[in-house]
C-alpha positions as CSV (number, residue, x, y, z in Angstrom):
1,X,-60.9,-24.7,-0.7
2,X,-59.6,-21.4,-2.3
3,X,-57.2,-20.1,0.1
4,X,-57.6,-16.4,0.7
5,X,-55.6,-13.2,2.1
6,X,-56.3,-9.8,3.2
7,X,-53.3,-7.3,2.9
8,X,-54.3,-5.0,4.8
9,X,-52.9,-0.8,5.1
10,X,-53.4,2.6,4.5
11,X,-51.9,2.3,1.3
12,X,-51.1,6.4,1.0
13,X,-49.8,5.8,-1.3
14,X,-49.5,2.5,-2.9
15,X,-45.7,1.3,-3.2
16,X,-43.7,-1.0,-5.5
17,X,-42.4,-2.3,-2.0
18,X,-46.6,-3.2,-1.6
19,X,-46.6,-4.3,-4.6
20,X,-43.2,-6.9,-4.6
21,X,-45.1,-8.5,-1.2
22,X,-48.5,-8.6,-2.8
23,X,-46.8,-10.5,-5.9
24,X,-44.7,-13.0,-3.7
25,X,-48.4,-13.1,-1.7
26,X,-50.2,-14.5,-5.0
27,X,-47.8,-17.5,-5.0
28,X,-48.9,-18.7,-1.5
29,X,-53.0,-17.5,-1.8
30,X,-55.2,-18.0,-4.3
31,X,-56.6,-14.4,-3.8
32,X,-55.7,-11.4,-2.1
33,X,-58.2,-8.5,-0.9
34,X,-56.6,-5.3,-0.6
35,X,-57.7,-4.2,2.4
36,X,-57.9,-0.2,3.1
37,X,-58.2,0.5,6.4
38,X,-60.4,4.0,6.8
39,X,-59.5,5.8,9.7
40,X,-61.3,8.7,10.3
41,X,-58.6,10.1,12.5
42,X,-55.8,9.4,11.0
43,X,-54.5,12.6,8.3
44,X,-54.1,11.0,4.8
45,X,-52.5,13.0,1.9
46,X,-54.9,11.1,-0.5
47,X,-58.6,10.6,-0.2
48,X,-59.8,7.0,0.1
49,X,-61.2,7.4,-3.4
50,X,-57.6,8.4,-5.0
51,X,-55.9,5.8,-2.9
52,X,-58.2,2.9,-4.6
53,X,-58.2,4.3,-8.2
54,X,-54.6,4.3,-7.6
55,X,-54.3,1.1,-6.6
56,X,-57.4,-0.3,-9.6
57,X,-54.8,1.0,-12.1
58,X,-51.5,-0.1,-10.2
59,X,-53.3,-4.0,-10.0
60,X,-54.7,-4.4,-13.1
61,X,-52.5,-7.0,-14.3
62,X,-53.6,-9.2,-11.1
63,X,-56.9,-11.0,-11.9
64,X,-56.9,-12.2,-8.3
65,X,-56.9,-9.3,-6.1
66,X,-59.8,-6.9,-5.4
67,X,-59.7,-4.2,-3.5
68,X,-62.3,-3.1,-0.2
69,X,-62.2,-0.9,3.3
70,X,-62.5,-1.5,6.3
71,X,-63.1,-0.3,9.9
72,X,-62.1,-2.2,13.0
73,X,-60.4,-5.2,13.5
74,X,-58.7,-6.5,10.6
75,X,-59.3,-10.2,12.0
76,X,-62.4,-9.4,12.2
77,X,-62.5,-8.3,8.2
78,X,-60.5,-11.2,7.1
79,X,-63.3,-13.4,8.8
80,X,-65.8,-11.2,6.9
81,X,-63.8,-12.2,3.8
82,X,-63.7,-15.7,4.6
83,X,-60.2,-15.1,4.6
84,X,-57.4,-17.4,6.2
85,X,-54.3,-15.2,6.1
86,X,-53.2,-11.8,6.7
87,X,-50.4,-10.6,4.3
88,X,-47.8,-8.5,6.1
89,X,-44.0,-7.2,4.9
90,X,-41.5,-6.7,6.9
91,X,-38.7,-4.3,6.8
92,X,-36.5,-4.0,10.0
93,X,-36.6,-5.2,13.4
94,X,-38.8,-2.1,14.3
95,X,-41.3,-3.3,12.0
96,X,-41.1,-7.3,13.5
97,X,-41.7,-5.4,17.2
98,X,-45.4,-4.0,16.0
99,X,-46.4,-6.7,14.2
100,X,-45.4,-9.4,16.3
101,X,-48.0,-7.8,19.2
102,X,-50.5,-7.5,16.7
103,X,-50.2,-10.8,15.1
104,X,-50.6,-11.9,18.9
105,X,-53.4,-10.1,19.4
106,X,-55.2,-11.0,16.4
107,X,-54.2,-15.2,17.3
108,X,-56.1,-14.3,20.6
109,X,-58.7,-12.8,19.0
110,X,-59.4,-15.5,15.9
111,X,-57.4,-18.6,16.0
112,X,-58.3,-19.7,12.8
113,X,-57.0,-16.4,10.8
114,X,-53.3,-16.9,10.5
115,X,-50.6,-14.0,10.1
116,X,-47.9,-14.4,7.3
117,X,-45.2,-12.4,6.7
118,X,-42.6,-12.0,3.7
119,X,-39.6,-10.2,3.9
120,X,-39.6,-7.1,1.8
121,X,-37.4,-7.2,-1.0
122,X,-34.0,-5.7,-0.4
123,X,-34.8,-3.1,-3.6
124,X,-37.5,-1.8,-1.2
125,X,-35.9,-3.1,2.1
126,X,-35.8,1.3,2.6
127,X,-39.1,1.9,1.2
128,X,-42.1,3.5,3.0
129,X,-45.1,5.5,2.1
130,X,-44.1,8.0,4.6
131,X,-40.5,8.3,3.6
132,X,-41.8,8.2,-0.1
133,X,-44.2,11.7,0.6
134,X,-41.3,13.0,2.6
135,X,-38.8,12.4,-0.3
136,X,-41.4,14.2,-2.8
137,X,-42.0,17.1,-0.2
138,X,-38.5,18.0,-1.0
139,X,-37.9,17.5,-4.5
140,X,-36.5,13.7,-3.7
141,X,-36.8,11.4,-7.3
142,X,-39.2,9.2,-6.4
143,X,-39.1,7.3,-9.7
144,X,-38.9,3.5,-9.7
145,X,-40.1,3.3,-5.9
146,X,-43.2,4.1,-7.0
147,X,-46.0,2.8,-9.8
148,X,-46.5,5.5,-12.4
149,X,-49.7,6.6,-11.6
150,X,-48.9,7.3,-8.3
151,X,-45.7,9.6,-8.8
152,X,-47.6,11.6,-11.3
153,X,-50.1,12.2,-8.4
154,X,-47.5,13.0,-5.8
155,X,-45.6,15.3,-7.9
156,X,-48.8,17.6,-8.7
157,X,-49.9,18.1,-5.3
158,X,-46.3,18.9,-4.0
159,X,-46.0,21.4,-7.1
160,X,-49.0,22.9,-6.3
161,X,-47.5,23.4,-2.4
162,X,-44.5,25.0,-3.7
């Protein structure tokens, strides 16, 4: 049986951190969906469409990961997928607070969808999409913490707010 994870997020935008958890993922799954949540409430600095081609030419190398939204539950998506994992990183002990409730949550909700965590890599261990945008707002050097594609992006759109 092919063994199969969602990783779900926002992904706004795509990080190397994502991308050191989705690699260490591919060693315990035998594919891993992307999973983008769309929230329609929720302010994004890129579209759903830049986030994905962002993350198509981030992933290219991984034959084994696709990419898809969602709505809802994620348990419920990763049942959609016929998925038996969700793929989470952690950071700090504020992150293990959330995600422990929510990997609760989802047990009560679907028993047979487990949650797995990794430990980000200490390289990223500081790392966040938010703090990332934030960084960039300001003229931070985003290089390295980022893939390629996606500091090109961030740095034109915080030019062009200058």
């Amino acid at each position: 049986m092919e063994r199969i994870a969602i990783y779900p997020g926002s992904f706004d935008p795509v990080t190397n951190g994502h991308l050191d958890i989705l690699e260490r993922g591919l060693k315990l799954f035998d594919k891993i969906i992307i999973a983008i949540l769309t929230n329609p409430k929720k302010k994004f600095l890129f579209t759903l469409d830049e986030r994905i081609e962002m993350l198509e030419e981030s992933l290219k190398e991984f034959s084994n990961v696709e990419i898809d939204t969602f709505d809802g539950l994620t348990v419920d998506f990763a049942a959609e997928c016929n998925a038996q994992g969700i793929l989470r990183g952690l950071r700090a002990m504020s992150d293990f607070e959330y995600e422990f409730q929510m990997a609760l949550m989802n047990r009560r909700l679907n028993r047979e969808v487990q949650t797995v965590y990794l430990m980000t890599g200490l390289r990223w261990i500081y790392t966040s999409s938010s703090i990332i945008k934030e960084a960039a707002q300001f003229g931070g050097d985003i290089h390295g913490m980022v893939p390629p594609i996606v500091e090109q992006k961030i740095k034109k759109i915080f030019a062009v707010k200058r």
